[in-house]
N, C-alpha and C positions, 0 to 999 in steps of 0.2 A: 755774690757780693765778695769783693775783695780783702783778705788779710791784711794789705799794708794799708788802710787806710784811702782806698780807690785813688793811689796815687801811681798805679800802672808801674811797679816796680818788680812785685816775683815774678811774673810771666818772664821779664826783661834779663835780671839778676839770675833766674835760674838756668835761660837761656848762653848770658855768658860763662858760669862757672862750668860747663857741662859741653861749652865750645858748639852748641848748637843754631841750624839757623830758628830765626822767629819770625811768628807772624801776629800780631798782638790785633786786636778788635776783631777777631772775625768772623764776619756775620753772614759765609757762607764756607763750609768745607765741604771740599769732595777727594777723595782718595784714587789717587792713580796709582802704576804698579813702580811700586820705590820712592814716590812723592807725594807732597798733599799738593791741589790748588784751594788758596786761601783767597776768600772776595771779602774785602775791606773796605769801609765807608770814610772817607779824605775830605777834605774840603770840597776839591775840585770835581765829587763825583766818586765815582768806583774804584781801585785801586784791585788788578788780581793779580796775585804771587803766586808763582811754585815752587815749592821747597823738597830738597829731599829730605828722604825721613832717614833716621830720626830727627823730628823737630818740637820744639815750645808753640805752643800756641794758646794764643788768651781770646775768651768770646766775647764779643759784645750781645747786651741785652737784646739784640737780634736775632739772634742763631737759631735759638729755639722757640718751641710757646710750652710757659712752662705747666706741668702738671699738679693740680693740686687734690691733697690726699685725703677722702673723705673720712668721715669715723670710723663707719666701718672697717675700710682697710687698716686704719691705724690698730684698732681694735687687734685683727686677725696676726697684722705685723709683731705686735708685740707677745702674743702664743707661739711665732717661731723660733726654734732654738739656733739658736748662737754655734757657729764651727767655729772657733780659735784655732789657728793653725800658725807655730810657731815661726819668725822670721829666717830662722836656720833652712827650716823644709823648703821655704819655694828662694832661697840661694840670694838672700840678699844680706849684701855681707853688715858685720859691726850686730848679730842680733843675739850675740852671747849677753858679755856682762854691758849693763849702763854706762852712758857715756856723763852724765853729767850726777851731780851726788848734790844732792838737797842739806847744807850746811845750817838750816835756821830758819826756823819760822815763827812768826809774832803778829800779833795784832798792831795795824799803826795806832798812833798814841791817839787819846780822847781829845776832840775836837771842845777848846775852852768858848764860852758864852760871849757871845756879842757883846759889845761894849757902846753906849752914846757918848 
């Protein structure tokens, strides 16, 4: 499920700020040596792309079949312990101080009674 609102924009937006190519819907990937090929569902039929990597790419509800998690494993999931490993260690930069500072926070105001 999409973040913006299944209006098919991060896959695109992130692809431009980053200067990468994209391949958005795609409902088959295979990885060759320095590229992807991407098979994509068009109007007109099939549509495949090869991209070199690094590249964006967005799935459609194709791609996979998705797995769903019984109790159990939820169960066992939630007895494992947590690694935290800080953004400094694996070299990704900006993971010292905060970039944004939380100036305010409030309840919105009380919603007043219907009126006839």
């Amino acid at each position: 499920q999409a973040i913006d609102d299944d209006c098919n924009q991060t896959g695109q937006l992130l692809a431009a700020m980053l200067d990468w190519p994209q391949g958005t819907f795609a409902s088959r990937v295979q990885l060759e040596e320095g590229a992807v090929r991407v098979e994509r569902e068009v109007d007109g039929g099939l549509e495949t792309l090869r991209l070199r990597l690094p590249a964006v790419l967005t799935a459609d509800l194709r791609l996979n079949e998705p797995r769903y998690a019984t109790l159990p494993n939820i169960m066992k999931a939630k007895k494992k312990p947590l690694e935290v490993i800080p953004a400094a260690d694996l070299g990704v930069p900006g993971g010292g101080s905060p970039r944004l500072r939380v100036l305010q926070v409030q309840e919105p105001p009380a919603r007043a009674g219907g009126e006839r």
